[in-house]
RODO-2510 file (C-alpha; in nm, 4 decimals, decimal comma):
residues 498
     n   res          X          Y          Z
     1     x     3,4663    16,2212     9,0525
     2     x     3,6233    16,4590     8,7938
     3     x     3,6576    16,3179     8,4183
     4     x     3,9854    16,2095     8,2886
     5     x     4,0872    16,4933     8,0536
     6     x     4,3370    16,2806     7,8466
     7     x     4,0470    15,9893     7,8440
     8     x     3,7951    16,2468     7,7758
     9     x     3,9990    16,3907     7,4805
    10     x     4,0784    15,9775     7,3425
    11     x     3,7445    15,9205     7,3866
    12     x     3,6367    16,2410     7,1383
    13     x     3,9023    16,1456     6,8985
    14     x     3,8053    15,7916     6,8594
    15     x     3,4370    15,9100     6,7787
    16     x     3,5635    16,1348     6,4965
    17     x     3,7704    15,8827     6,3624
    18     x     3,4861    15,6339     6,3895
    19     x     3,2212    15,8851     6,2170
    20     x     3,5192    15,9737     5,9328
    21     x     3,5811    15,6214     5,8646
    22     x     3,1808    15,5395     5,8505
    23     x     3,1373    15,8614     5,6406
    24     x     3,4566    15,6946     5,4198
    25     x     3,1989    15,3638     5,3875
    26     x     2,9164    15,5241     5,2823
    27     x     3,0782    15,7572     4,9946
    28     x     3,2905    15,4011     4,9046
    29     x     2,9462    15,1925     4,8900
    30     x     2,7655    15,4849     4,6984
    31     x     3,0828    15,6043     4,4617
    32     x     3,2458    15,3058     4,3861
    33     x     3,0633    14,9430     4,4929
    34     x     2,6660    15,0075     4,4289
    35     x     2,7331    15,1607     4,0925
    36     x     3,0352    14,8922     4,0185
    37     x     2,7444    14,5712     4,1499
    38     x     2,4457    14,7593     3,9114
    39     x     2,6926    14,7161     3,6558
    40     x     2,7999    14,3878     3,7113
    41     x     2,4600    14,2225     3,7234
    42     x     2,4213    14,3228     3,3577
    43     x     2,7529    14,2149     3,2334
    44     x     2,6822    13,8615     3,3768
    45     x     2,3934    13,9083     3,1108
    46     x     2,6474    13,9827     2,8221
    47     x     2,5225    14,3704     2,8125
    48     x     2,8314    14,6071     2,7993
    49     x     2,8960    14,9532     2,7843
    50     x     3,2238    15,1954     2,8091
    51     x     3,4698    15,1480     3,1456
    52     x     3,3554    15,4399     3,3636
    53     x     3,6105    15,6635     3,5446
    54     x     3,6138    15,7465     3,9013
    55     x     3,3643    16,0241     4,0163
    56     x     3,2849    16,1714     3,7113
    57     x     3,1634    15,8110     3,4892
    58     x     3,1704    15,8773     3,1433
    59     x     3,1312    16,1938     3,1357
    60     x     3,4837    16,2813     3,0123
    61     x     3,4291    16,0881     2,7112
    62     x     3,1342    16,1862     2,6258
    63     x     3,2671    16,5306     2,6371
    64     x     3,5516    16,3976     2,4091
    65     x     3,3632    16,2510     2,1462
    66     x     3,1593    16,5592     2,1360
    67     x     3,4619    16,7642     2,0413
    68     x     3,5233    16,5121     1,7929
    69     x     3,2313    16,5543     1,5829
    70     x     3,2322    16,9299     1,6207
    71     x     3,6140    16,9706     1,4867
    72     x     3,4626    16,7158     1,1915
    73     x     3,3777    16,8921     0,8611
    74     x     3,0123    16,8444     0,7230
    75     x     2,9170    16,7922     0,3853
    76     x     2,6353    16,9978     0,2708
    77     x     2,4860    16,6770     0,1248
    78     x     2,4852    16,3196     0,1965
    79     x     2,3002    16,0063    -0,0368
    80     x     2,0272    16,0679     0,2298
    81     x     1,9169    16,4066     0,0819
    82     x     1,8062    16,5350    -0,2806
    83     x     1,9989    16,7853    -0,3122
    84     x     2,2535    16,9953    -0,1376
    85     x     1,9781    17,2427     0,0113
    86     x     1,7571    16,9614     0,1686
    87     x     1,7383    17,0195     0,5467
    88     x     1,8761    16,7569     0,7343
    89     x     1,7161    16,6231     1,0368
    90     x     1,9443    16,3774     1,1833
    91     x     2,0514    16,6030     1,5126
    92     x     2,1204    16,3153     1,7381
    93     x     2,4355    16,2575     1,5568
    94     x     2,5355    16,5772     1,6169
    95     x     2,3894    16,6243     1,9818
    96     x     2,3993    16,2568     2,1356
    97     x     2,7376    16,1323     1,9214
    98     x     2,8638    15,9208     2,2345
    99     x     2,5281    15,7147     2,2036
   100     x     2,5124    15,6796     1,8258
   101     x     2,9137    15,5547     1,8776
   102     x     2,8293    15,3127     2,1838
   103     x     2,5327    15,1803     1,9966
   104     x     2,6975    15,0679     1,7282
   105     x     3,0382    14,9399     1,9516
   106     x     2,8162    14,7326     2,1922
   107     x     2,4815    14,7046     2,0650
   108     x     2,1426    14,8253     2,1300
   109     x     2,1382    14,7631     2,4524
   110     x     2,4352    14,9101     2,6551
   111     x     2,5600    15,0641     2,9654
   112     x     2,7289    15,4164     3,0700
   113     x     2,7138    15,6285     3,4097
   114     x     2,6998    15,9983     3,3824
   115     x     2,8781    16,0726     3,7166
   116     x     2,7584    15,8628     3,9630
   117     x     2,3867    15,7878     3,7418
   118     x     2,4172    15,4294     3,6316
   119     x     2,2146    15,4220     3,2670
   120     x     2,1112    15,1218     3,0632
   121     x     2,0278    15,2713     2,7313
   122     x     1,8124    15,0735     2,5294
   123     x     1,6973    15,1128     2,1547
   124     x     1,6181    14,7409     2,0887
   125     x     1,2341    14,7953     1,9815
   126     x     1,1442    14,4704     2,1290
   127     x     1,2509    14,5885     2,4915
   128     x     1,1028    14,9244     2,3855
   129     x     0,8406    14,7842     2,3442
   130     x     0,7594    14,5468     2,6674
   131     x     0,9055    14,9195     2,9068
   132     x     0,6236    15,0460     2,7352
   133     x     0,3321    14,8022     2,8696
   134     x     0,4341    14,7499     3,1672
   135     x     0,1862    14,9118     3,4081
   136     x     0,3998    14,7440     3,7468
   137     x     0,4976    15,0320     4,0255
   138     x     0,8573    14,8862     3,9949
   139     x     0,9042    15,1256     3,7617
   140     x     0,8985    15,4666     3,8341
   141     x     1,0966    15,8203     3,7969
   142     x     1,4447    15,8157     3,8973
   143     x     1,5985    15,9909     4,2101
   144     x     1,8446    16,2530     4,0351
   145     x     1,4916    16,4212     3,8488
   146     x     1,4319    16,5336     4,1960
   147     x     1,7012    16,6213     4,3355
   148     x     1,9990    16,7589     4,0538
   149     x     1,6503    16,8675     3,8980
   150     x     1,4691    16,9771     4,2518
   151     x     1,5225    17,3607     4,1849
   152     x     1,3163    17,3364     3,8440
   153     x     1,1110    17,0287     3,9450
   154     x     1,0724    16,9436     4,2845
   155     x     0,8627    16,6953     4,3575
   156     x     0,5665    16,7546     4,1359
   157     x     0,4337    16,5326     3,8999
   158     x     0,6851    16,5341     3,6197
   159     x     0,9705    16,3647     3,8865
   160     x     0,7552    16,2479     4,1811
   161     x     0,7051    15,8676     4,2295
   162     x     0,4989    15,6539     4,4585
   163     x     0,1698    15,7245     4,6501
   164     x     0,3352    16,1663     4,6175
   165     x     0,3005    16,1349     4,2248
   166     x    -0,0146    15,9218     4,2160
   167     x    -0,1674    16,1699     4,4392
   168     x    -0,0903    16,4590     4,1871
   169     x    -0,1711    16,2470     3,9080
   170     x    -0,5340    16,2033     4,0285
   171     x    -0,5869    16,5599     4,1055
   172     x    -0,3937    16,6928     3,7376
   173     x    -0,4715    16,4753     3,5481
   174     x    -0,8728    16,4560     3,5019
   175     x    -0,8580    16,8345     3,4756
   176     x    -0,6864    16,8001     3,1058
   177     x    -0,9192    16,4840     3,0002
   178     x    -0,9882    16,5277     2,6093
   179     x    -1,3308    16,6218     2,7661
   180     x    -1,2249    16,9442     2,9480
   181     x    -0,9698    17,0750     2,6733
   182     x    -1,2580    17,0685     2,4295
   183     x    -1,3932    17,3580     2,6803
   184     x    -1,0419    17,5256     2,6601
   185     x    -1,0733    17,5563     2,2401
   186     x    -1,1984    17,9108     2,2356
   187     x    -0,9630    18,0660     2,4656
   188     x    -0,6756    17,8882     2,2845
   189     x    -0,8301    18,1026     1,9192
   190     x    -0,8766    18,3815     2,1122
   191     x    -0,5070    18,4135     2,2283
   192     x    -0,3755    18,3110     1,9078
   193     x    -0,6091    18,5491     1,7029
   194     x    -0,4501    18,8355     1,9398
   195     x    -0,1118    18,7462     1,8805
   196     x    -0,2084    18,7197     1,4877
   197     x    -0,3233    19,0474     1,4828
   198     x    -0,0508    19,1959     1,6927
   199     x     0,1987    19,0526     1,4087
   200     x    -0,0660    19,2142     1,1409
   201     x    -0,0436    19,5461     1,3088
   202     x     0,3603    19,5619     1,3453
   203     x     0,4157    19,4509     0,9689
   204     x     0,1248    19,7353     0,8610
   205     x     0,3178    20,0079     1,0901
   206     x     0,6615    19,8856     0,9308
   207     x     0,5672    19,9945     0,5710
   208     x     0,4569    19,6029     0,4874
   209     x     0,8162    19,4071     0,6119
   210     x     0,8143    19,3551     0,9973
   211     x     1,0979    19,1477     1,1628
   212     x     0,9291    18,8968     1,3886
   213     x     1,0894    18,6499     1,6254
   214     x     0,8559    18,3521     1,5984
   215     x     1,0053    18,1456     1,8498
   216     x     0,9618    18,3988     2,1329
   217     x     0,6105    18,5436     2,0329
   218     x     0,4972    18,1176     2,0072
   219     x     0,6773    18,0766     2,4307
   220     x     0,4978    18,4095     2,4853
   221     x     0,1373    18,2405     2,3052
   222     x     0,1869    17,9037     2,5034
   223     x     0,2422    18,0599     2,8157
   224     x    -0,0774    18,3070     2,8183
   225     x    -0,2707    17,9642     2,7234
   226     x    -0,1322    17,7712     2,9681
   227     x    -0,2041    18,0487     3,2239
   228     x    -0,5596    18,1455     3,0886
   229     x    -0,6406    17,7687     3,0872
   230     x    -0,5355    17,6706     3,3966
   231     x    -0,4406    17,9260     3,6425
   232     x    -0,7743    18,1657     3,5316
   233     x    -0,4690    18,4791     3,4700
   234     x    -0,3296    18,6254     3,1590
   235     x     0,0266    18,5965     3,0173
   236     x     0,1319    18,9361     3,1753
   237     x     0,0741    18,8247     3,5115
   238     x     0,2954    18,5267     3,5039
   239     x     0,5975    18,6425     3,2708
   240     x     0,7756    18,7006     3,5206
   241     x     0,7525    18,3328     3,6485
   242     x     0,7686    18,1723     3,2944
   243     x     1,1447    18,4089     3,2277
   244     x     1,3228    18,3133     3,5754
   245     x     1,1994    17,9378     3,4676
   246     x     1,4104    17,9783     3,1431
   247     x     1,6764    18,1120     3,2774
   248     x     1,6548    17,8680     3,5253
   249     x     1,6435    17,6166     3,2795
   250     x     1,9303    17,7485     3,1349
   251     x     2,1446    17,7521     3,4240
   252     x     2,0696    17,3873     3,5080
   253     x     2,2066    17,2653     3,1959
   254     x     2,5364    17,3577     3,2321
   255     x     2,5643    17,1849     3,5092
   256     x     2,7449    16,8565     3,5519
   257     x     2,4216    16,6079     3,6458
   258     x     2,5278    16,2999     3,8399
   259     x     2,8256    16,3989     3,9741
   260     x     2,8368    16,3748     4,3766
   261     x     2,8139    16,6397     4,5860
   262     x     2,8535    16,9530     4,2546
   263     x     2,4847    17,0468     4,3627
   264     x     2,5634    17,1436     4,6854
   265     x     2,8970    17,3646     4,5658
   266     x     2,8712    17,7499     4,6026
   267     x     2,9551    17,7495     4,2779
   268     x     2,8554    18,0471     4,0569
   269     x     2,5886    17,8113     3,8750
   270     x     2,4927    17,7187     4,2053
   271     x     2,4001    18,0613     4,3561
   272     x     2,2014    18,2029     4,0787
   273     x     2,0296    17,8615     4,0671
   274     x     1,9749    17,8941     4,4394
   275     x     1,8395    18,2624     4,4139
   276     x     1,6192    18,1836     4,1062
   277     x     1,4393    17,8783     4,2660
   278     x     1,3462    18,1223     4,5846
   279     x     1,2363    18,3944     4,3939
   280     x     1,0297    18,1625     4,1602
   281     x     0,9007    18,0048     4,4938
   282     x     0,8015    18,3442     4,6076
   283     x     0,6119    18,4493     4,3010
   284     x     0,4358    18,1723     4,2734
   285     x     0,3337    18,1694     4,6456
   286     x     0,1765    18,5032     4,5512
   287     x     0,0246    18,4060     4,2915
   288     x    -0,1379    18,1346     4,5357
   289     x    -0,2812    18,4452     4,7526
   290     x    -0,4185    18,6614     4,5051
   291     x    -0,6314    18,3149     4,4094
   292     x    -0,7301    18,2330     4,7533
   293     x    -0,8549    18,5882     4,8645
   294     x    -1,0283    18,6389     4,4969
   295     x    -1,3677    18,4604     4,4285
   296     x    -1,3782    18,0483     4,3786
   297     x    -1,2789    17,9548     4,0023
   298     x    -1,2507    17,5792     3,9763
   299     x    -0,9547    17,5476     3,7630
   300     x    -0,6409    17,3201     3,8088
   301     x    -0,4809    17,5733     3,9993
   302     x    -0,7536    17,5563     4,2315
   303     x    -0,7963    17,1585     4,2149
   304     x    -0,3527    17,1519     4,3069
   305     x    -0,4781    17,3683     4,6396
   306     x    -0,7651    17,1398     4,7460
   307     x    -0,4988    16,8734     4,6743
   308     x    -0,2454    17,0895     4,8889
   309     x    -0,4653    17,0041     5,2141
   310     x    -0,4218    16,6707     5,1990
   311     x    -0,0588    16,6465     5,1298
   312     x     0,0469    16,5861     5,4885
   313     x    -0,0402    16,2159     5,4116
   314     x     0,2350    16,1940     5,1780
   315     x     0,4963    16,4433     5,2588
   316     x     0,4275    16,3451     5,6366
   317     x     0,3148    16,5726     5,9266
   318     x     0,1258    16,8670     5,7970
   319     x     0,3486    17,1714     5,7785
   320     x     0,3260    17,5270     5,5896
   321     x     0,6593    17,4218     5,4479
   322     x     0,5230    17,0569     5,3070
   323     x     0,1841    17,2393     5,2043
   324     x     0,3483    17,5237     4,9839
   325     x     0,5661    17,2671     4,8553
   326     x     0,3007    17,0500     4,7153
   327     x     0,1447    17,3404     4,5764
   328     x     0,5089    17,5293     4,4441
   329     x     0,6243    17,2138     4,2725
   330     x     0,2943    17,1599     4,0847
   331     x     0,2888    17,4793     3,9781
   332     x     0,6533    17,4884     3,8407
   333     x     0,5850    17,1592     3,6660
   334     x     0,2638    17,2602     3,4979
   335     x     0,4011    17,6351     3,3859
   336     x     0,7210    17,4886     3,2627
   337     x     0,5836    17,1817     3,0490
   338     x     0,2566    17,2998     2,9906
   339     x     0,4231    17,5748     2,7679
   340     x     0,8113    17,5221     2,6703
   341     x     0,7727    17,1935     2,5170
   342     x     0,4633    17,2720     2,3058
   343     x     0,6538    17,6252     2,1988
   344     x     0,9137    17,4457     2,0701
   345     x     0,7381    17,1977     1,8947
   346     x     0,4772    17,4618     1,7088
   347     x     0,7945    17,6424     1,6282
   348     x     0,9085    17,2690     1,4671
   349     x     0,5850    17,2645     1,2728
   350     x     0,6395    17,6306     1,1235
   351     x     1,0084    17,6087     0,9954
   352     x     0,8847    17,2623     0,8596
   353     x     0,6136    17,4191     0,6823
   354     x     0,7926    17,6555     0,5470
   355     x     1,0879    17,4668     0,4206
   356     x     0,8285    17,2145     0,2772
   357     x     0,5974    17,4207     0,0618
   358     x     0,3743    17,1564    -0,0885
   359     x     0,2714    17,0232     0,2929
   360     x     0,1939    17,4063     0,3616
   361     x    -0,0187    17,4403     0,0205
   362     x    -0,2154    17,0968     0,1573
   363     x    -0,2499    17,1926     0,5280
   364     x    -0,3964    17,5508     0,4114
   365     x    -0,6437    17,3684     0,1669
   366     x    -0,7401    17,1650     0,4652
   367     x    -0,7984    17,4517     0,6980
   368     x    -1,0149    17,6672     0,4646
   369     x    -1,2389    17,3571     0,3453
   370     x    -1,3213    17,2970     0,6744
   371     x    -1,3471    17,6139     0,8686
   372     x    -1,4368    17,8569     0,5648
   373     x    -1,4897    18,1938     0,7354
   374     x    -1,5904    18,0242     1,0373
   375     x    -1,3585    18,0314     1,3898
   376     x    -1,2402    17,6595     1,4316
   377     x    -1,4219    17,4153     1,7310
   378     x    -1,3400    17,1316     1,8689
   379     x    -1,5000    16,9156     1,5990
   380     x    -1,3225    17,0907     1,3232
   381     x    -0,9929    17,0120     1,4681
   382     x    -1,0825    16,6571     1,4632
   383     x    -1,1159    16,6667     1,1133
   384     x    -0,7658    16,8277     1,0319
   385     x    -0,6419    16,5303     0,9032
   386     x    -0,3488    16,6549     0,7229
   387     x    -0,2774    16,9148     1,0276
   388     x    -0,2470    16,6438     1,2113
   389     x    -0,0251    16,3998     1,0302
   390     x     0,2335    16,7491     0,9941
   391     x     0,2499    16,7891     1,3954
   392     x     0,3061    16,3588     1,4267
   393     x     0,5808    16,4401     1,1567
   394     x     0,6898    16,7044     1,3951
   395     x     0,7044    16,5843     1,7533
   396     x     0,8472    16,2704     1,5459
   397     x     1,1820    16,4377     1,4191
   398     x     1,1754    16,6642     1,6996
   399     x     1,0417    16,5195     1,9899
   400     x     0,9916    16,7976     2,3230
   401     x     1,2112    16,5566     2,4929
   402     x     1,5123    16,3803     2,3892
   403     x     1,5095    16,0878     2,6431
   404     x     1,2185    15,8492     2,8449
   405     x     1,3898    15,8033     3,1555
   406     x     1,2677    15,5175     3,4445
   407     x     1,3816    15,4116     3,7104
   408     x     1,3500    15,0383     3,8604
   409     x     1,2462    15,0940     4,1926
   410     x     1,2333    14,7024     4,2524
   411     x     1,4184    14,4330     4,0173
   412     x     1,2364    14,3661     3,7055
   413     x     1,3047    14,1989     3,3868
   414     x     1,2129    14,2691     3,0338
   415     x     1,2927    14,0496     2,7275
   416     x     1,5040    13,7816     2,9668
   417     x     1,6706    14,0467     3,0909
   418     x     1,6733    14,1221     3,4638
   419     x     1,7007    14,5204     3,5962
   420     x     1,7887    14,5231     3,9615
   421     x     1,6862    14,8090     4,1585
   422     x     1,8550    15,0941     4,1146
   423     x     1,9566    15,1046     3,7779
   424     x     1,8277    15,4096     3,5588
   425     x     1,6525    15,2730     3,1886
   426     x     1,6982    15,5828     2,9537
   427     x     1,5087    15,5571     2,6092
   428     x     1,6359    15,8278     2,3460
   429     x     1,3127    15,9047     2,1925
   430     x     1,5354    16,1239     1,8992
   431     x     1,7342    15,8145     1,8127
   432     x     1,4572    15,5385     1,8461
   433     x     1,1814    15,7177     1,6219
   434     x     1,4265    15,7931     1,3347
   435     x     1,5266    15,3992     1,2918
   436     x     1,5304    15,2937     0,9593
   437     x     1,3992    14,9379     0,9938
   438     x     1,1171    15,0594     1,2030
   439     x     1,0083    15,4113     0,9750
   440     x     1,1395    15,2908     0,6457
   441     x     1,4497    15,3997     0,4847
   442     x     1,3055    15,7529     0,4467
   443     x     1,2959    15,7835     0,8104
   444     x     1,5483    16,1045     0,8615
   445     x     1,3396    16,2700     0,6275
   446     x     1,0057    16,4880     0,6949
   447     x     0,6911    16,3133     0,5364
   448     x     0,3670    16,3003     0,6948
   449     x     0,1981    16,0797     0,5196
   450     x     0,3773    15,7904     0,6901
   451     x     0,0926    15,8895     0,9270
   452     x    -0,1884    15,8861     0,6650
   453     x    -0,3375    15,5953     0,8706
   454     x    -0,2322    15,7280     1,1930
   455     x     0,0804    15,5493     1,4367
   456     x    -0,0070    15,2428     1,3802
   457     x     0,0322    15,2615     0,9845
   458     x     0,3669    15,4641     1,0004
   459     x     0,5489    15,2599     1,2421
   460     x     0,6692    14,8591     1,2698
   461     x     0,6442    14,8830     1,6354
   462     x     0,4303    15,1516     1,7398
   463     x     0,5332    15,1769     2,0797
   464     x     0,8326    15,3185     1,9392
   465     x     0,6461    15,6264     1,8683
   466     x     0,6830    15,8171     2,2374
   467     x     0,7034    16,1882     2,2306
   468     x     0,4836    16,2163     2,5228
   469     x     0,6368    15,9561     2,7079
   470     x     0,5179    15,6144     2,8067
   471     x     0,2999    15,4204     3,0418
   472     x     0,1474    15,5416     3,3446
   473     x     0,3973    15,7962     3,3747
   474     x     0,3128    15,9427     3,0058
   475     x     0,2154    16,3320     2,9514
   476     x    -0,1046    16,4266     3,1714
   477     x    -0,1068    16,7413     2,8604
   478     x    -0,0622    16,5224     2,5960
   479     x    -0,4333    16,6168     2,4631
   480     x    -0,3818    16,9976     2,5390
   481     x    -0,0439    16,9935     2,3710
   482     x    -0,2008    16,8252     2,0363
   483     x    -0,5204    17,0519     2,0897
   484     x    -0,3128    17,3868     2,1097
   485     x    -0,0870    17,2739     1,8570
   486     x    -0,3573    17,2505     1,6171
   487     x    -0,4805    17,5866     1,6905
   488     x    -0,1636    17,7472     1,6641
   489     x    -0,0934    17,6032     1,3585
   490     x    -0,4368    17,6107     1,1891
   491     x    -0,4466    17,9912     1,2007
   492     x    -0,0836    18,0442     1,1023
   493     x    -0,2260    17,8247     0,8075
   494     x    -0,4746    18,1244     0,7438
   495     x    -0,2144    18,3931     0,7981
   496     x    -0,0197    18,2578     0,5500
   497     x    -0,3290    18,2519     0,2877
   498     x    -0,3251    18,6322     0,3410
***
């Protein structure tokens, strides 16, 4: 019996209407009603927050208020300040004006979407503070770290959650224990002392006046660490990796994050993200063979490939694809936080220094008491008191990362306040730790010896202090950030003797 062409051709119509109209459901339940029911929960709780548009959230006004501030005039001075010259360090004002404005319209606790990312922004210390504590697995990384972030980030341990992340976390972590970094002391002087000298040499060749950019030399220092330390190579065998991940970097934050669908645009952006994430795949992947066909050095880059074996247990069935994944997006996490953030804040430290000439006269003093002629150990740097209070200073006015962002994987309440699953919790670390009623009213301005009896001493609510993030989810580097930090800036201390 032959089909019915005109039923045949109903038939094939209906279905496409069918699938349209379920395809219409789904965007309507993930655009418009899960985002507008997140929302609603927490209004029924008297939290509010700006009316987001269609599609795009907030966004536009955030983009609006931005221009505001910019078109603004400064004043070179302010009551907060000395005098005219006095550096001022209040940034967020410039850089996150829609939250300073929102915070003080509805509170410290308040809701906005960036596209289709529902955030409850919270700088109430007390709810700080309980986020903080709380060990529960209802609260983990958020979705969009993954996937707007999945060129740069993957699924390694910076945006992973679940049994994936605890995995990594057990294999990464142990390997940059206070314990083990001690070990990693003397290759951290011996890259810095090279890159000393090198700056030596250039200002002798230029007649006594060299022109030196700091920032890049300090990327440059942190990466050949980073690689020494934990990949058993040298700087010049990774630069290549550690440039495309900048400009990567770069890329991605132009980008409109949260709004549906833009990642998956041909967009300009889009392409040369697309081609930089496969050619950083690649190189890394080589990287990965040179290791494997060279003689056994147990390092974390060899502990991520023993961990690489058994990843078909949480990626699913074991594939080449799922095992250079686990090993790619480990890799890219560890090159690309293990030396950008603590770049930027040794640069921090520097420019602080410099501008503040009495903390550089005390740090120096510090240094030479306690290492004389001698290279500097492990136990030495635990004695740099004043070094120490200048890089809390540091990562506290300019903290590697501007936002603690969580995600409530199940509902969960803090401070009578219930989170349903879902919603994103962001924390802006750069507007929390300069709080006058937690710091003191001196808090936008750089003085260490708030720390003279360490966090606890400088701050109301101490869990306020986060620069390295918080709970189970904080920094795995946090020790061989603070350790290389101190390096860097101990000898920079002795260049500057000279």
């Amino acid at each position: 019996m032959e089909a019915n062409p005109v039923l045949m051709a109903k038939i094939t119509v209906s279905v496409v209407i069918g699938g349209f109209i379920v395809l219409l459901m789904q965007l309507y339940n993930l655009l418009v009603l899960k985002p507008k029911l997140l929302r609603a929960k927490l209004q029924r709780q008297g939290i509010r927050g700006p009316s987001p548009s269609f599609f795009f959230g907030n966004i536009p006004e955030m983009k609006r208020i931005q221009l505001q501030v910019h078109a603004t005039p400064k004043t070179t001075a302010t009551k907060e300040y000395d005098h005219p010259d006095a550096i001022a360090h209040d940034w967020p004002c410039t850089i996150f004006p829609h939250l300073e404005q929102w915070r003080n319209e509805y509170g410290p606790i308040f809701l906005y979407s960036s596209g289709n990312i529902q955030l409850l922004c919270i700088t109430d210390p007390e709810m700080v503070k309980e986020i903080s504590l709380c060990t529960s697995l209802s609260l983990g990384k958020p979705s969009y770290l993954s996937k707007d972030r999945g060129p740069l980030l993957g699924q390694g341990i910076l945006s992973s959650d679940g049994s994936i992340w605890a995995h990594q976390r057990k294999i990464i972590a142990p390997e940059l224990y206070i314990d083990k970094v001690k070990g990693m002391v003397n290759l951290m002087v011996d890259s810095t002392t090279s890159m000393l000298r090198s700056w030596e040499s250039r200002i002798e060749n230029e007649g006594g006046i060299a022109d030196i950019k700091i920032n890049d030399d300090l990327r440059s220092l942190s990466a050949d660490i980073i690689s020494r330390a934990c990949f058993g190579s040298n700087y010049s065998q990774g630069e290549e990796i550690f440039l495309k991940l900048n400009t990567l970097q770069g890329i991605m934050s132009k980008g409109n994050v949260g709004v549906p669908g833009f990642r998956f645009l041909p967009s300009k952006n889009n392409r040369a993200m697309w081609k930089l994430e496969e050619e950083i795949n690649s190189m890394i992947l080589k990287v990965v063979k040179q290791r494997t066909e060279a003689s056994y050095e147990k390092d974390l880059l060899q502990m991520v490939l023993e961990g690489a074996k058994s990843c078909n247990d949480y990626y699913g069935p074991s594939t080449n694809s799922s095992h250079d994944k686990f090993i790619v997006d480990n890799c890219k996490n560890i090159y690309f936080a293990g030396h950008e953030t603590t770049a930027i804040t040794a640069t921090w430290s520097l420019m602080l220094l410099a501008a503040h000439p009495e903390w550089q006269a005390r740090a120096r003093a510090e240094v030479l008491e306690i290492c004389g002629d001698s290279p500097p150990d492990a136990n030495m740097l635990r004695n740099m008191k004043t070094l120490t209070m200048v890089i809390q200073e540091t990562l506290r006015l300019y903290p590697p990362a501007a936002f603690v962002i969580r995600a409530a994987l199940e509902d969960i309440t803090f401070k009578d306040i219930m989170i349903s699953k879902g919603m994103n919790i962001q924390i802006p670390v750069s507007i929390l730790q300069r709080q006058c009623d937690l710091w003191g009213p001196d808090a936008h301005k750089f003085n260490p010896e708030r720390f003279a009896h360490g966090i606890v001493g400088a701050c109301k609510t101490p869990q306020a202090y986060m620069p390295f993030g918080v709970g189970p989810h904080v920094c795995a580097g946090q020790h061989f950030a603070m350790t290389e930090l101190k390096v860097s800036e101990l000898w920079f201390a002795i260049l500057m003797e000279k």
